[in-house]
C-alpha positions in Angstrom: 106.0 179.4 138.4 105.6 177.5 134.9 107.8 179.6 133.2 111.1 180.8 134.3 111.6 184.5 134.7 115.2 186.3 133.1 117.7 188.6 132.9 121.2 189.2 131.7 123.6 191.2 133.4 127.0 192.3 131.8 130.2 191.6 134.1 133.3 193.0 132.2 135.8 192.2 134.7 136.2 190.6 138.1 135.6 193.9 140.0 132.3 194.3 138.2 131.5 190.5 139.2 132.2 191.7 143.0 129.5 195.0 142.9 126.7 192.4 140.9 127.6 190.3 144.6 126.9 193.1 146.8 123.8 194.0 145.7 122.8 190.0 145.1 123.9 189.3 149.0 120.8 191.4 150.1 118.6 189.6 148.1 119.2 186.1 149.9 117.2 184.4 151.8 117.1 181.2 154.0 116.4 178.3 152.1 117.1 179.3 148.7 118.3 177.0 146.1 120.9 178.6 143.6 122.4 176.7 140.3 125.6 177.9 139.0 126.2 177.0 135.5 129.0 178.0 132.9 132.4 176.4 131.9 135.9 176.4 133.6 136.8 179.7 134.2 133.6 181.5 133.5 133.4 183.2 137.1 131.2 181.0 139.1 133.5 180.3 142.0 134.8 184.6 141.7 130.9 185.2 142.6 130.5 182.9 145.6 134.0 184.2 146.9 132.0 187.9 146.2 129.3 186.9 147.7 130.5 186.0 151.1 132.9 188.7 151.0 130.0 190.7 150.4 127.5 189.3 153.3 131.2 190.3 155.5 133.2 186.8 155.8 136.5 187.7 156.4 138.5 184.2 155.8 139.3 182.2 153.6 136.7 181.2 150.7 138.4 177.7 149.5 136.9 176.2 146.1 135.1 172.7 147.2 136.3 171.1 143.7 137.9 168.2 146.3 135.7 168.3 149.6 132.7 169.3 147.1 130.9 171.4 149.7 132.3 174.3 151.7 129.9 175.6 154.8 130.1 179.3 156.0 128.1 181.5 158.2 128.2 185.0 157.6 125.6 188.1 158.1 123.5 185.6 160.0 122.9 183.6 156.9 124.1 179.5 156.6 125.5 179.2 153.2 126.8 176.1 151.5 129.0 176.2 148.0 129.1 173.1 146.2 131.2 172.2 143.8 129.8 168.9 141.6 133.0 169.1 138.7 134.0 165.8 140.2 130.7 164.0 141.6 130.4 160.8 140.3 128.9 158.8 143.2 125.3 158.8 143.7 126.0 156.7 146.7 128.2 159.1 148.1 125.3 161.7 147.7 123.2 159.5 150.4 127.1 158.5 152.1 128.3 162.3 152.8 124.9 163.8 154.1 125.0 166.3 151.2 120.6 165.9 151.1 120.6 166.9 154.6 122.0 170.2 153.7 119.3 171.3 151.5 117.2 171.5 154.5 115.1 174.9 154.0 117.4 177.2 156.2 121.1 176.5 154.0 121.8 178.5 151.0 122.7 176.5 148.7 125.1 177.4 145.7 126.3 174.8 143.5 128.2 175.0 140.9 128.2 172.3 138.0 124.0 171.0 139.5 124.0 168.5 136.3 126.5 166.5 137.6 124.0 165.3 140.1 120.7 165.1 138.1 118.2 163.8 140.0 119.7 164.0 143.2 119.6 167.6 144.1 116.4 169.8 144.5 115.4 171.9 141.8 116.4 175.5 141.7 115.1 178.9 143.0 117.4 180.9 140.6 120.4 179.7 138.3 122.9 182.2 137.0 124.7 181.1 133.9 127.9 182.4 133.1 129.0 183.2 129.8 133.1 183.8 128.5 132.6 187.3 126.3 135.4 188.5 124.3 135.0 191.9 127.0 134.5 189.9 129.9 131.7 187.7 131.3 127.6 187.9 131.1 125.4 186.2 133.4 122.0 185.2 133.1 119.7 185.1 135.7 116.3 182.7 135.6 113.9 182.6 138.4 112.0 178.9 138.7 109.8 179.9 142.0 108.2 182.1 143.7 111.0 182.6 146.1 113.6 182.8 143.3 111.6 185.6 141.5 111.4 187.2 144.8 114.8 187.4 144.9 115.8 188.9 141.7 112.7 191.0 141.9 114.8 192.5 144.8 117.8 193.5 142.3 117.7 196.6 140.2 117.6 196.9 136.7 121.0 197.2 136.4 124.0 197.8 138.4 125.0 201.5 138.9 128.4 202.8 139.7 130.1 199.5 138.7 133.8 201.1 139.0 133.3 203.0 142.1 132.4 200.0 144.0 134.8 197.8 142.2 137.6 200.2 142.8 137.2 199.5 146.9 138.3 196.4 146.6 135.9 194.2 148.8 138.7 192.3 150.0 141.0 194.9 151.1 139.2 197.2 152.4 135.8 196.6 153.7 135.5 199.6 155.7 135.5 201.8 153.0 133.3 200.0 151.1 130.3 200.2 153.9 131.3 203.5 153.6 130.6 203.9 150.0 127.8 202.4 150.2 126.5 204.3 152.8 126.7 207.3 150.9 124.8 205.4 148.0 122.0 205.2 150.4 122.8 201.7 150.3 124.0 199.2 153.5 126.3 196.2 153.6 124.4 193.2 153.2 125.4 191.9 156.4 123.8 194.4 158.6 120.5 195.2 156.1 119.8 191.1 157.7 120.9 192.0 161.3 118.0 194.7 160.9 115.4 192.7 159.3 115.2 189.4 161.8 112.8 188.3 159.5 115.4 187.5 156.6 117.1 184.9 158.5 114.3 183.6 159.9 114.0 179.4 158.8 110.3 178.8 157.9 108.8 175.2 157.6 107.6 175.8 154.5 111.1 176.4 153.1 111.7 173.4 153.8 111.6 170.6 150.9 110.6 167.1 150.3 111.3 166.6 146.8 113.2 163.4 146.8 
């Protein structure tokens, strides 16, 4: 793709952020490439913690602002949440293996990607997070194929925002497969235990850009 492809989602509060994660968890594929941009506080880390809740991780989601990179399994996706606020080192980039993680099967998210300009592969999709007076927007760009694929696979918007919220992902997680059940939805987790294919590492995922 030559030109990236957009949308902007409202996210009033943090519950909100947490339904926009359900529905973006079944979306994901192996291999993908996501930016995270927007300043302190905007929400980036609330989505990733979402996100994995969402795909059913039930520990501990840490921020890697220190260790810069967190790895999780969860709904038979690899996932790896970066955290560049604090990368300085190009060395270290080599040093710590971090390339070797962008290996076509890893999701990558990572948060603060200009800090390491030139280092990292480019992006499928970046969501940028902006501070509203009523909450937070997010806008979503596809830069490939595979990243337009992905938000091709959202809806237009994000029905029932309060109901979902109002589960509480965290807490409850029962009831919310429940909920979305009824929605004639399915938890992210087992839409890719059905569908082999979306955890399925292909070659061609992965990249040689560097």
């Amino acid at each position: 793709m030559h030109e990236p492809n957009h949308s902007r989602i409202a996210l009033p509060d943090e519950a909100a952020t947490a339904a926009f994660a359900v529905r973006l968890a079944r979306t994901l594929r192996p291999g993908l490439v996501i930016y995270l941009r927007g300043n302190l506080g905007a929400g980036k880390t609330t989505l990733v913690r979402a996100l994995l809740q969402a795909l059913g991780f039930a520990g501990r989601v840490k921020s890697p602002t220190y260790t810069l990179v967190e790895r999780y399994e969860a709904g038979g996706l690899h996932l790896r949440h970066f955290d560049l606020y604090r990368f300085r080192d190009a060395e270290e980039w080599e040093s710590s293996g971090f390339r070797d993680e962008f290996d076509g099967c890893n999701i990558c998210l990572v948060e603060w990607p200009e800090q390491a300009t030139g280092l990292l592969p480019p992006a499928d999709v970046s969501l940028t997070f902006e501070i509203l007076q009523d909450g937070r927007e997010v806008l979503l760009h596809a830069y490939t194929d595979a990243g337009q694929q992905c938000l091709n696979a959202l809806p237009p918007d994000i029905p029932r925002l309060a109901a979902v919220a109002a589960l509480r992902i965290r807490r409850d997680r029962h009831q919310l497969g429940a909920y979305l059940a009824g929605a004639g939805l399915h938890r992210a987790s087992r839409w890719n235990r059905n569908n082999p294919s979306a955890t399925t590492c292909s070659p061609s995922r992965i990249r040689n850009v560097w």
